[in-house]
Backbone as numpy.savetxt, mean C-alpha at the origin, in Angstrom:
# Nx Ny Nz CAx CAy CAz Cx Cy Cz
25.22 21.36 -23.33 26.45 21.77 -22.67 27.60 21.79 -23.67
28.04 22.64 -23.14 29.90 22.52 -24.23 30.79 22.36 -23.86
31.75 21.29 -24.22 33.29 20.98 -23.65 34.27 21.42 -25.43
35.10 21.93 -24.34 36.06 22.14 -25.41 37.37 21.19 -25.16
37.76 20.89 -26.31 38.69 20.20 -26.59 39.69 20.84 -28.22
40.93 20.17 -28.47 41.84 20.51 -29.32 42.32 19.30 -30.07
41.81 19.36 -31.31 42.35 18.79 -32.15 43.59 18.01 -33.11
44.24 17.16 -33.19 45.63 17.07 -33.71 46.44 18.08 -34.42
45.82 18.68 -34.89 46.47 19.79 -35.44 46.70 21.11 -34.22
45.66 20.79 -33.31 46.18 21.51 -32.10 44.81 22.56 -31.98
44.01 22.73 -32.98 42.91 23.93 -33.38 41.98 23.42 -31.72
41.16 24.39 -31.50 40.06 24.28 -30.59 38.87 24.15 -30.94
38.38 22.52 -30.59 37.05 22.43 -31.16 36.75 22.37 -29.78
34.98 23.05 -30.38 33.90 23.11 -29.45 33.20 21.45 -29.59
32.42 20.98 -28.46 31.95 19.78 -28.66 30.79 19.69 -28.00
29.43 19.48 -27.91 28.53 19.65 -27.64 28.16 18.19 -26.85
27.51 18.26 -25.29 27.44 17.17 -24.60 26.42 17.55 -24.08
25.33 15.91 -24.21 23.90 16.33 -23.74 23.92 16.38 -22.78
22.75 17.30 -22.73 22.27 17.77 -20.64 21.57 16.94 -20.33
22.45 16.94 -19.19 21.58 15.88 -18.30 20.50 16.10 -17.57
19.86 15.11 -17.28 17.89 15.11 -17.33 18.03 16.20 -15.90
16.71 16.50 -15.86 16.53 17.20 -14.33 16.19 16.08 -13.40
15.87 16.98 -12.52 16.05 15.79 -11.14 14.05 15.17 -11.52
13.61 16.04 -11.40 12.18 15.41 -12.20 12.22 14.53 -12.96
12.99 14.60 -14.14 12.96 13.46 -14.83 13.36 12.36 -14.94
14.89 12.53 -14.25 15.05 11.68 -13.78 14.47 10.41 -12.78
13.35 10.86 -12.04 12.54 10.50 -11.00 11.69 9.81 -11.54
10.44 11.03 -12.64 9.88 9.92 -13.38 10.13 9.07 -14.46
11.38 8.57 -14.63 12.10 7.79 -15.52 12.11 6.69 -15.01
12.62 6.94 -13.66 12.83 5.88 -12.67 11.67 5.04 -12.56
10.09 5.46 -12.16 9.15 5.02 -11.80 8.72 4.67 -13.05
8.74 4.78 -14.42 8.18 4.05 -15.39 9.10 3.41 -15.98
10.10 2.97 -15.81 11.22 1.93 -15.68 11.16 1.43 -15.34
11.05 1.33 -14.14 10.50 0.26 -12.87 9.18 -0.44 -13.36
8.06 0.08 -13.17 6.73 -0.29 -13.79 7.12 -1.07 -15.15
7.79 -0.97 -16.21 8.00 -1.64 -17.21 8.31 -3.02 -17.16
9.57 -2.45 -16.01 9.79 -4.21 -15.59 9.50 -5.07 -14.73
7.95 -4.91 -14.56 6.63 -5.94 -14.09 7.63 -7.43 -13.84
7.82 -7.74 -14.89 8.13 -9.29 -14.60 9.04 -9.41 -13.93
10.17 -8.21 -13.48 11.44 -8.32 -12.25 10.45 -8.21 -10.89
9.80 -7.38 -10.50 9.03 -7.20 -9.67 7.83 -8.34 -9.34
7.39 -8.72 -10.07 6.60 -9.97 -9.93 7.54 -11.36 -9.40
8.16 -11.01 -10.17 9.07 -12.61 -10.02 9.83 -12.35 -7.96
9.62 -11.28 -7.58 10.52 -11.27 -6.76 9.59 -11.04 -5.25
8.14 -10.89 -5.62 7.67 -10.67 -4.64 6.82 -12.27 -4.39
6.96 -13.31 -5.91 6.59 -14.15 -5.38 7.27 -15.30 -4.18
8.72 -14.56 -5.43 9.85 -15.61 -3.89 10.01 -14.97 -2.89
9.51 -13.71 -2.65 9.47 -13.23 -0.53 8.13 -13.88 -0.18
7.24 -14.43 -0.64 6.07 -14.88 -0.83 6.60 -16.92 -0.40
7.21 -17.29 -1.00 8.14 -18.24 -1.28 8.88 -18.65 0.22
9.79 -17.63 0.23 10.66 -17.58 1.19 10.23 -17.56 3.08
9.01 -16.57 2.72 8.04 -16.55 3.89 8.05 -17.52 4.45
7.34 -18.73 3.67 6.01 -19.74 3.94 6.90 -20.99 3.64
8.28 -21.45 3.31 8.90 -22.05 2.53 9.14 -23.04 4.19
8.79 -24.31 3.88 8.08 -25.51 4.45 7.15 -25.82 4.53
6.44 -24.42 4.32 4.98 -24.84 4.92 3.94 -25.40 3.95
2.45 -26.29 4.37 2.15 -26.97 3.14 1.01 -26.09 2.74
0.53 -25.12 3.67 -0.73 -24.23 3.18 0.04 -22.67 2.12
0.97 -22.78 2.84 1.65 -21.60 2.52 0.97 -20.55 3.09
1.06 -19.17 2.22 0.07 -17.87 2.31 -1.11 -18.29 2.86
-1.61 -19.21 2.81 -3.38 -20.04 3.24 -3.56 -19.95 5.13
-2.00 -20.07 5.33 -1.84 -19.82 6.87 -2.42 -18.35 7.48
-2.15 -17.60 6.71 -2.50 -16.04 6.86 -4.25 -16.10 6.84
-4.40 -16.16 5.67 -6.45 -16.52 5.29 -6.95 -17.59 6.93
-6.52 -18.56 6.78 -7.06 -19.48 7.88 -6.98 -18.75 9.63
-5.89 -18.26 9.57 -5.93 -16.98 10.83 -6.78 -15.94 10.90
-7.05 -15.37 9.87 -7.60 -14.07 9.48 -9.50 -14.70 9.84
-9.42 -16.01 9.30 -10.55 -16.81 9.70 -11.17 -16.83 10.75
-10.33 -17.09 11.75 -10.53 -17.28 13.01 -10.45 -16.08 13.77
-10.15 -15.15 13.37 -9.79 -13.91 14.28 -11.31 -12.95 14.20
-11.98 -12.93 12.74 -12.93 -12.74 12.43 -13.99 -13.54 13.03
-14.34 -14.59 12.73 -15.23 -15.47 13.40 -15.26 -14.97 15.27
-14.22 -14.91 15.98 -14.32 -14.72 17.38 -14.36 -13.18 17.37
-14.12 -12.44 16.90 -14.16 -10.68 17.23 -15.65 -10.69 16.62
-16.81 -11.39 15.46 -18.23 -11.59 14.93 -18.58 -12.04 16.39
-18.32 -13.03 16.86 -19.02 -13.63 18.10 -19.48 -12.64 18.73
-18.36 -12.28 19.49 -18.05 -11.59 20.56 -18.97 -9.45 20.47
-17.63 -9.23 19.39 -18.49 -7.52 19.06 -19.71 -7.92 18.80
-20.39 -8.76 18.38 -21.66 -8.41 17.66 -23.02 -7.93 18.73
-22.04 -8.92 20.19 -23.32 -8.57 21.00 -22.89 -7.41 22.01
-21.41 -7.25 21.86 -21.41 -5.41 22.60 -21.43 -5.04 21.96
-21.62 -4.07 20.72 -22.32 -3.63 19.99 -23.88 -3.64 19.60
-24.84 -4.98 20.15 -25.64 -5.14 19.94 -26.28 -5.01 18.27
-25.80 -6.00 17.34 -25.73 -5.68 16.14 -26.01 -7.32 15.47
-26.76 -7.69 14.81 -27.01 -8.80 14.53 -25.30 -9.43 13.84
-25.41 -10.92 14.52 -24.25 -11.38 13.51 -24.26 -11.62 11.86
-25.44 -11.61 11.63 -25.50 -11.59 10.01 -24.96 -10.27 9.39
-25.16 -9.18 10.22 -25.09 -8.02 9.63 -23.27 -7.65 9.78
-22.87 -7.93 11.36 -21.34 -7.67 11.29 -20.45 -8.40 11.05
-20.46 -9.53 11.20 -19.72 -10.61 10.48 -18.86 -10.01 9.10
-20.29 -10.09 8.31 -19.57 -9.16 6.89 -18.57 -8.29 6.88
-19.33 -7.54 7.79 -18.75 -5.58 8.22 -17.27 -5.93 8.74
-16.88 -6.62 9.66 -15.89 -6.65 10.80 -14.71 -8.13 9.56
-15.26 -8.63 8.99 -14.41 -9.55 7.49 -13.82 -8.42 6.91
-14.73 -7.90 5.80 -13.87 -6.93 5.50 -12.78 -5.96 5.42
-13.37 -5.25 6.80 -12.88 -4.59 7.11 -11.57 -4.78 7.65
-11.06 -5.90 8.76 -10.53 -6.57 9.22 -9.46 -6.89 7.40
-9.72 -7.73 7.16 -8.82 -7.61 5.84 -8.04 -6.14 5.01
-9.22 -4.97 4.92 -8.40 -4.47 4.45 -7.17 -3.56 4.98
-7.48 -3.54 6.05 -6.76 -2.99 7.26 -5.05 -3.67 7.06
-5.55 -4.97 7.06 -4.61 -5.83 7.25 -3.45 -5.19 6.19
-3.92 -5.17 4.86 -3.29 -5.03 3.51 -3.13 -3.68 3.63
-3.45 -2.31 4.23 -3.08 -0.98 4.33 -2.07 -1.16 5.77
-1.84 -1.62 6.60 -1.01 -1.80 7.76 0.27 -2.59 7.14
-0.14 -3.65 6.14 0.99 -4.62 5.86 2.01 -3.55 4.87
1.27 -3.12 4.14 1.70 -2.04 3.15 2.44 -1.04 3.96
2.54 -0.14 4.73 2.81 0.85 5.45 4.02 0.58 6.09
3.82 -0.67 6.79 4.91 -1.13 7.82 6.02 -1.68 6.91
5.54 -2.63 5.76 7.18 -3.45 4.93 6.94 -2.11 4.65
6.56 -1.16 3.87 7.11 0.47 3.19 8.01 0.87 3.78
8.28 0.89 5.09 9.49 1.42 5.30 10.91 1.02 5.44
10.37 -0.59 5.03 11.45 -1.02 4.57 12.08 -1.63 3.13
11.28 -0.84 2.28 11.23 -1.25 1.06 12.95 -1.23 0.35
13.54 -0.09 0.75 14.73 -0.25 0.31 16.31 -0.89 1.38
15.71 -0.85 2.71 16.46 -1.33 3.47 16.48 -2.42 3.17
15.80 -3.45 2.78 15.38 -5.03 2.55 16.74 -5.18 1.52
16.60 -4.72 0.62 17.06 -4.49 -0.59 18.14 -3.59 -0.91
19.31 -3.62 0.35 20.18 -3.48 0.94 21.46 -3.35 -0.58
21.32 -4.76 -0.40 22.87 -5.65 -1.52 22.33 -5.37 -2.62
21.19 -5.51 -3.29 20.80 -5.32 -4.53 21.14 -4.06 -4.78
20.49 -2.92 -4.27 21.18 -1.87 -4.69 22.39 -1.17 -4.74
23.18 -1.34 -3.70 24.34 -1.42 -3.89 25.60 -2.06 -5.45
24.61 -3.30 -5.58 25.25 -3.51 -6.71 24.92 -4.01 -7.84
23.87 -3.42 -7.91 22.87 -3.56 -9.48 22.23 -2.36 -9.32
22.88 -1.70 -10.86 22.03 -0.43 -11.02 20.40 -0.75 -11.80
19.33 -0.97 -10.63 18.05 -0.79 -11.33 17.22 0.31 -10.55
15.72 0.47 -10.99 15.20 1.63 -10.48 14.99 1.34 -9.53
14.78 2.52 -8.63 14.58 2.13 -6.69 13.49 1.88 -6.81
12.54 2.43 -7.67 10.88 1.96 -7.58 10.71 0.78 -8.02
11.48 -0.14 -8.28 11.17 -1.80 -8.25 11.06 -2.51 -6.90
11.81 -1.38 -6.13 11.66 -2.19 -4.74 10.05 -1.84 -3.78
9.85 -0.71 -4.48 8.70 -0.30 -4.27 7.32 -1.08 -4.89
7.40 -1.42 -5.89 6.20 -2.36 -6.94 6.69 -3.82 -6.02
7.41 -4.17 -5.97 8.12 -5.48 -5.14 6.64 -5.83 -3.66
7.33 -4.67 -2.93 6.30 -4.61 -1.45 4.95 -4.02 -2.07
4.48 -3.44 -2.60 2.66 -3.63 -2.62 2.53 -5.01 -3.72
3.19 -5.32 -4.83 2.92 -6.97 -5.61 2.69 -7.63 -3.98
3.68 -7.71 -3.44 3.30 -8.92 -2.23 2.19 -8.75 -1.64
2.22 -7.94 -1.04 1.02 -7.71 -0.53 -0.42 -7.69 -1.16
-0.92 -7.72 -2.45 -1.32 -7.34 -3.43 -1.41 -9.28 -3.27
-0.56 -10.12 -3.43 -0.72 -11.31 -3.73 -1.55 -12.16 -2.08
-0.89 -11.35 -0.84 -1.59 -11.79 0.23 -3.29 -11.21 0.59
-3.12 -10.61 0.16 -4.28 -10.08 -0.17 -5.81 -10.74 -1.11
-5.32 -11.14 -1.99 -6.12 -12.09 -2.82 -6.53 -13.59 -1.85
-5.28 -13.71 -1.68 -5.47 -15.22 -0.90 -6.92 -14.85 0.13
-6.63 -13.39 1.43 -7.45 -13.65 2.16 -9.04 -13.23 1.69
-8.97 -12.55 0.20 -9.96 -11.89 -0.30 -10.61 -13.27 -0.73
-10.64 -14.54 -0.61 -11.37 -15.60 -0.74 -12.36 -15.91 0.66
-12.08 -15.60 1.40 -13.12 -15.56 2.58 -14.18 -14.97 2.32
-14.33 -13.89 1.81 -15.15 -12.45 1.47 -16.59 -13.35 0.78
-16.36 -14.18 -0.09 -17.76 -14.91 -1.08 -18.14 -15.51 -0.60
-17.22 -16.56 0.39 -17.73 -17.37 1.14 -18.50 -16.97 2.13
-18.46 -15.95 3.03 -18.94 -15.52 3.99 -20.14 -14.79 3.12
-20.07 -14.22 2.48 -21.31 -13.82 1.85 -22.41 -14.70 1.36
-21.78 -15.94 0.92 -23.02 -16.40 0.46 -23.55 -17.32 1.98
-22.61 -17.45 2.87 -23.07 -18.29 4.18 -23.94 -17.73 4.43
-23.67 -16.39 4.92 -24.50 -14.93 5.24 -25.90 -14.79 4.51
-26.12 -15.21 3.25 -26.95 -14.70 2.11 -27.02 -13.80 2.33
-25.94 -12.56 2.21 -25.91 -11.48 2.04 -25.89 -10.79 0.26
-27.05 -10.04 0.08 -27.02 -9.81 -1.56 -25.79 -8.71 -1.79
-25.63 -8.81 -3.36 -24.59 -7.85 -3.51 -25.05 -7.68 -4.95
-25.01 -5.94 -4.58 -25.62 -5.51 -6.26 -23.96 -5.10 -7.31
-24.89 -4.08 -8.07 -24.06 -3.39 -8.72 -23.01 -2.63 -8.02
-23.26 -2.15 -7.23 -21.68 -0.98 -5.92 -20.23 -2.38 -6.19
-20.49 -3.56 -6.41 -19.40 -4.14 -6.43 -18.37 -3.93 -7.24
-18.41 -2.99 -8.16 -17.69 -2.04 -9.23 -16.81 -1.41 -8.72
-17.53 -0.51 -8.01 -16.67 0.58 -6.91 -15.76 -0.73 -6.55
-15.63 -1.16 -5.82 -14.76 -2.13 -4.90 -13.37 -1.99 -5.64
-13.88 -2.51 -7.26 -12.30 -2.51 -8.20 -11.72 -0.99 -7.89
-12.67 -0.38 -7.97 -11.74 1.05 -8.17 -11.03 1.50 -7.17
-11.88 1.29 -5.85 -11.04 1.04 -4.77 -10.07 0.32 -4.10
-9.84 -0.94 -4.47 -8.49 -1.73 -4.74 -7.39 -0.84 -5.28
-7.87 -0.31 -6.99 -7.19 0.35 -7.55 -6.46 1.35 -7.16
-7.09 2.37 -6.35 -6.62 3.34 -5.72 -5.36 3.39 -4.43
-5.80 2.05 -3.70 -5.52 2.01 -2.58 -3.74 0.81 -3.01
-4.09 0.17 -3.80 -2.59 0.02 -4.55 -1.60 0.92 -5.19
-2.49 1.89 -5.21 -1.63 3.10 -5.96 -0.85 4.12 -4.90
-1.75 3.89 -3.57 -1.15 4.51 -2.66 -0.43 3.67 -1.68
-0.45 2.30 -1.84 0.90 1.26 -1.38 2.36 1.70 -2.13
2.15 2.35 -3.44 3.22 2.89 -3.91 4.15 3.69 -3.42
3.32 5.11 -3.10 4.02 6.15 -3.04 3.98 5.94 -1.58
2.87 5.45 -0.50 3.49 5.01 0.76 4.88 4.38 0.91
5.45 3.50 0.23 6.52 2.50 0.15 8.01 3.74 -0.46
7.46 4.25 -1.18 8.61 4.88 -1.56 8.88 6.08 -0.59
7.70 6.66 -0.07 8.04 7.96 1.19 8.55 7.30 2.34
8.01 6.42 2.68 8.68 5.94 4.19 9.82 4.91 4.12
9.96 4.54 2.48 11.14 3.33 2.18 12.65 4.81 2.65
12.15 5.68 1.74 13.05 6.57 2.29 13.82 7.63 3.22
12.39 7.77 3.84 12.74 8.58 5.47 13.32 7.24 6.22
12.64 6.11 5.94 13.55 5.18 6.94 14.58 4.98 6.32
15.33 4.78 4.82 16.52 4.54 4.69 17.27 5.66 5.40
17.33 7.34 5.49 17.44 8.02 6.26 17.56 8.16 8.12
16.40 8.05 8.81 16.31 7.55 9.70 15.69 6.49 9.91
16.25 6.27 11.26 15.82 4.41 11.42 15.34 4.29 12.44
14.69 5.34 12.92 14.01 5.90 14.61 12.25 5.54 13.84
11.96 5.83 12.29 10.54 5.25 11.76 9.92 4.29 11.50
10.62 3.14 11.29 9.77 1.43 11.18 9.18 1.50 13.00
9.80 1.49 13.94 9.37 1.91 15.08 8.00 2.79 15.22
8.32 3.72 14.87 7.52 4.94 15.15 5.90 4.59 14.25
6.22 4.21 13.07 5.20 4.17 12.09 4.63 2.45 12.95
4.63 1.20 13.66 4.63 0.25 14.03 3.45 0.78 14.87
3.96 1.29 16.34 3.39 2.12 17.06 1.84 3.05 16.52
2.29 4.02 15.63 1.34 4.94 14.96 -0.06 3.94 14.72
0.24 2.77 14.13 -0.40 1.66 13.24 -1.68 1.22 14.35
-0.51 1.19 15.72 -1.78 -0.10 16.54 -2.61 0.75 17.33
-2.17 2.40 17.50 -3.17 3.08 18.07 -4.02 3.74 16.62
-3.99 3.82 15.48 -5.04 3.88 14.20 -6.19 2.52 14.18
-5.32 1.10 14.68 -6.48 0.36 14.40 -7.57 0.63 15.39
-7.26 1.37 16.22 -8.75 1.18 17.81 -9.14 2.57 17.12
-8.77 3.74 16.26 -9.85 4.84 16.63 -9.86 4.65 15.21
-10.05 3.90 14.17 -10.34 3.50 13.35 -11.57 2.57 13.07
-13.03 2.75 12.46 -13.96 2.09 12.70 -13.84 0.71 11.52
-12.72 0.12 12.09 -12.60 -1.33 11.46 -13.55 -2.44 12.05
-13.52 -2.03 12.81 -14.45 -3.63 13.46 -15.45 -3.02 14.46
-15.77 -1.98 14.94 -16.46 -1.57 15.58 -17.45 -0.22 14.40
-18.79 -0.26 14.31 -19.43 0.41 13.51 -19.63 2.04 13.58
-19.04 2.66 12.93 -19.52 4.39 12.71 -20.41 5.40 13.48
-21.62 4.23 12.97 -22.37 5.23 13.19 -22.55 5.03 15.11
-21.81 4.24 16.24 -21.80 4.34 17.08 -21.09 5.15 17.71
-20.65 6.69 16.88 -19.82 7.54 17.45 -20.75 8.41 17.94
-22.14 8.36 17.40 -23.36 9.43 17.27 -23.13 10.55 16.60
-22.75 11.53 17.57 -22.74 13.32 16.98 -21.02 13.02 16.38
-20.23 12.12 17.06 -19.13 12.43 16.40 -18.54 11.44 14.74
-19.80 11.27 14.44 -19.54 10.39 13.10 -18.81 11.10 12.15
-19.63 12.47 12.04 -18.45 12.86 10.88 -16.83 13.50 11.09
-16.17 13.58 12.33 -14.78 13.03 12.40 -14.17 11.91 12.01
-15.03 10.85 11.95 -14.13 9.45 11.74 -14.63 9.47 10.42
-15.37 9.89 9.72 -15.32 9.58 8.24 -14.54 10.98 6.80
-13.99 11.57 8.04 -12.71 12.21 7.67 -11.18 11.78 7.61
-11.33 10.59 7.95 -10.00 9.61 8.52 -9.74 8.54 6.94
-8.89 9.25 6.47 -8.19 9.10 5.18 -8.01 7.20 5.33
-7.77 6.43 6.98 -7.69 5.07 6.88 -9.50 4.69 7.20
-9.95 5.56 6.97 -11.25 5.05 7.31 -12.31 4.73 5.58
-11.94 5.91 4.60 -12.10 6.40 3.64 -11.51 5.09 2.84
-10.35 4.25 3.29 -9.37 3.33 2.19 -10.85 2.49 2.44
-10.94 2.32 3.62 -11.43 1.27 3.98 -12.84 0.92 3.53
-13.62 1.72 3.33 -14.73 1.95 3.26 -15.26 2.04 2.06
-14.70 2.50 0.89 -14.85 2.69 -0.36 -14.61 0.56 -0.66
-13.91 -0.05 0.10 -14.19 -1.32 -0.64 -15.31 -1.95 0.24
-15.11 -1.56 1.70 -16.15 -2.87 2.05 -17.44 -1.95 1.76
-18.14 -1.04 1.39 -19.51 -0.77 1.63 -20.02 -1.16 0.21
-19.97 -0.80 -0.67 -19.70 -1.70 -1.59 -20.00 -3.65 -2.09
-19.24 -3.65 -1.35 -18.92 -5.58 -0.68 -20.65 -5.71 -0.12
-20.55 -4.71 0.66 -21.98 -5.25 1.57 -23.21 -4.59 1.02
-23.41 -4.17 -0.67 -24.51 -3.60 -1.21 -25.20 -2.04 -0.46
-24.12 -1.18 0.08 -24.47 -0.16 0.78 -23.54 1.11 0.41
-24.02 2.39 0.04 -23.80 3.21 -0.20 -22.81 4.05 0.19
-21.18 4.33 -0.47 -20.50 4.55 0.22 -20.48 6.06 0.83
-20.00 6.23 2.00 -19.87 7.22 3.13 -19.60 8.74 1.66
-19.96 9.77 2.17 -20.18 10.82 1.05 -19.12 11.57 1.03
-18.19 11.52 2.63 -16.88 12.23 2.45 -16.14 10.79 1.78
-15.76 10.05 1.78 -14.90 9.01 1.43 -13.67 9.14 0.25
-14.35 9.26 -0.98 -13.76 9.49 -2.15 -13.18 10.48 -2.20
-13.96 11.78 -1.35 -12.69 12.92 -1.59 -12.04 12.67 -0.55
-12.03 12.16 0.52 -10.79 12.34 1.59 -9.74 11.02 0.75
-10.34 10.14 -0.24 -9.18 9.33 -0.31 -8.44 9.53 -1.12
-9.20 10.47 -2.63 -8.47 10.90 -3.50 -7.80 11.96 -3.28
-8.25 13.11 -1.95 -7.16 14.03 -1.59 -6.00 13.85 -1.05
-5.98 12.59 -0.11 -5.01 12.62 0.31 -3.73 11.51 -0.48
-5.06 10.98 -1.32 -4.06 10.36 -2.56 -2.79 11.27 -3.44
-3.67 12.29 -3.88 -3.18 13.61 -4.62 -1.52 13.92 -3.82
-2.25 14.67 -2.46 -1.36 15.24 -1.55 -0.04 14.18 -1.66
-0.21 13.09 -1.05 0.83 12.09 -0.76 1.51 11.72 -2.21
0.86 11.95 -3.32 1.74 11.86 -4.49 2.91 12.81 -5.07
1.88 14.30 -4.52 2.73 15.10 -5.14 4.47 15.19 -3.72
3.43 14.87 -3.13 5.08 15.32 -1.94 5.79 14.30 -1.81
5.64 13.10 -2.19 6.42 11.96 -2.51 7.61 11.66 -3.75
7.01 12.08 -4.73 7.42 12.64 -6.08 8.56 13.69 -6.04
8.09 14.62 -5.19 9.13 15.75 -4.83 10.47 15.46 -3.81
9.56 14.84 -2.90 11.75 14.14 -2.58 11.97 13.30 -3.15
11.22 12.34 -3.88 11.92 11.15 -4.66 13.07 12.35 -5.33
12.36 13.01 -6.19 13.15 13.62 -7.45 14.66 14.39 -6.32
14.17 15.05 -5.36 15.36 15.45 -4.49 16.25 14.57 -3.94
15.86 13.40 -3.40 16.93 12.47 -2.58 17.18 10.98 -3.19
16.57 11.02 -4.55 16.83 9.65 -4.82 18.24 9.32 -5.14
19.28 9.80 -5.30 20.48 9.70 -5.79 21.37 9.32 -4.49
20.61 9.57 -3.39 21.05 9.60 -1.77 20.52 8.36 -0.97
20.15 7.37 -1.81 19.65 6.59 -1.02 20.40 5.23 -1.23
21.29 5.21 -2.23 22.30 4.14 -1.51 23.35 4.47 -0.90
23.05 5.72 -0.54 24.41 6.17 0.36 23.14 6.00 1.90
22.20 6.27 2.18 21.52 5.86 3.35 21.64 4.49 4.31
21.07 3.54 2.91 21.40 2.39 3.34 22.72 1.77 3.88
């Protein structure tokens, strides 16, 4: 760019002033800025972590020990309407049941990723995607806690577990990657409107019943391959089948990496459009 200006002697100099980034780059500046500073984001999801549980002597362990019991009585119970041995669903309905938990927990704080984080932005200029790494770290940390049930129950079970336990990482991997750009799309339609922590709450508890979390697939019969088109079915499934030494579902990976793709690129694209608008939302 060029500004002109005049010299003491009065002459007209030209002066050359850098251009400023595009809205793209600006965007992805933001998100590997953010990512850089791991240790702001870490440090901050341990004290909502902190803050949570702060009296308590189990802490986060309260969550696992529930998750315990909720599993154990839905194993009781489904295993025999379903007619399905408890060795076999126990596993199935743990799992699953967990990861649900951590794609629901993810979804729902997402839309409040920057509302939370209200005062901070307002008056500390850092990247908005810290508030975003912030809510999946937490979750990401509650998560581990209840992912200690998982060995235990397996080896109670003597349930074997081969090599597929590989996949599992990658599927973690993935499914943190899409706590991201979940957190940042709905951190921002809800900083926008505030009619969606509602709406998305709602959305959540009618996904967990037509969602084959705790109830098994292949009891849809002819309609199995609808539900293994279900992008929360696909998160889900790529870790626990895996977990349980069984071959994951054949649509899975592409419905999770498509809709991984999809939800990145259109996330990316209003970030880069409305991020400059979002402490004026809040």
């Amino acid at each position: 760019m060029l500004s002109a200006a005049r010299s003491e002697t009065g002459a007209r100099v030209v002066q050359l002033l850098p251009t400023p980034p595009s809205r793209a780059a600006a965007a992805w500046r933001d998100l590997s800025d953010g990512f850089a500073k791991s240790w702001m984001w870490w440090t901050l999801a341990l004290q909502d972590i902190k803050l949570r549980y702060r009296g308590s002597v189990l802490g986060p362990f309260w969550m696992t020990i529930s998750t315990l019991v909720m599993v154990t009585a839905m194993g009781l119970i489904y295993s025999h309407l379903f007619h399905v041995e408890i060795a076999t669903y126990m596993p199935y309905v743990t799992i699953g049941l967990i990861v649900w938990q951590f794609v629901s927990a993810v979804t729902s704080e997402g839309c409040e990723s920057f509302l939370r984080a209200e005062n901070v932005i307002q008056q500390i200029p850092i990247p908005y995607s810290i508030h975003a790494y912030r809510t999946v770290c937490r979750n990401l940390i509650v998560l581990a806690h209840n992912f200690l049930i998982i060995p235990l129950g397996l080896i109670v079970l003597w349930r074997p577990v081969d090599w597929r336990i590989i996949e599992t990482g990658a599927g973690l991997a993935v499914l943190a990657f899409d706590g991201l750009w979940i957190s940042i799309l709905l951190g921002m339609v809800s900083a926008r409107f505030r009619d969606i922590p509602p709406i998305v709450a709602s959305f959540l508890q009618v996904a967990f019943f037509v969602t084959p979390v705790f109830w098994p697939v292949d009891a849809l019969g002819d309609w199995k391959a609808i539900a293994t088109l279900n992008p929360l079915f696909a998160a889900i499934d790529v870790v626990r089948s895996p977990l349980l030494g069984l071959a994951v579902a054949r649509t899975s990976w592409v419905v999770l990496l498509g809709s991984t793709i999809f939800g990145c690129v259109i996330t990316f694209a209003l970030f880069a459009r409305f991020r400059m608008r979002i402490a004026y939302w809040i």
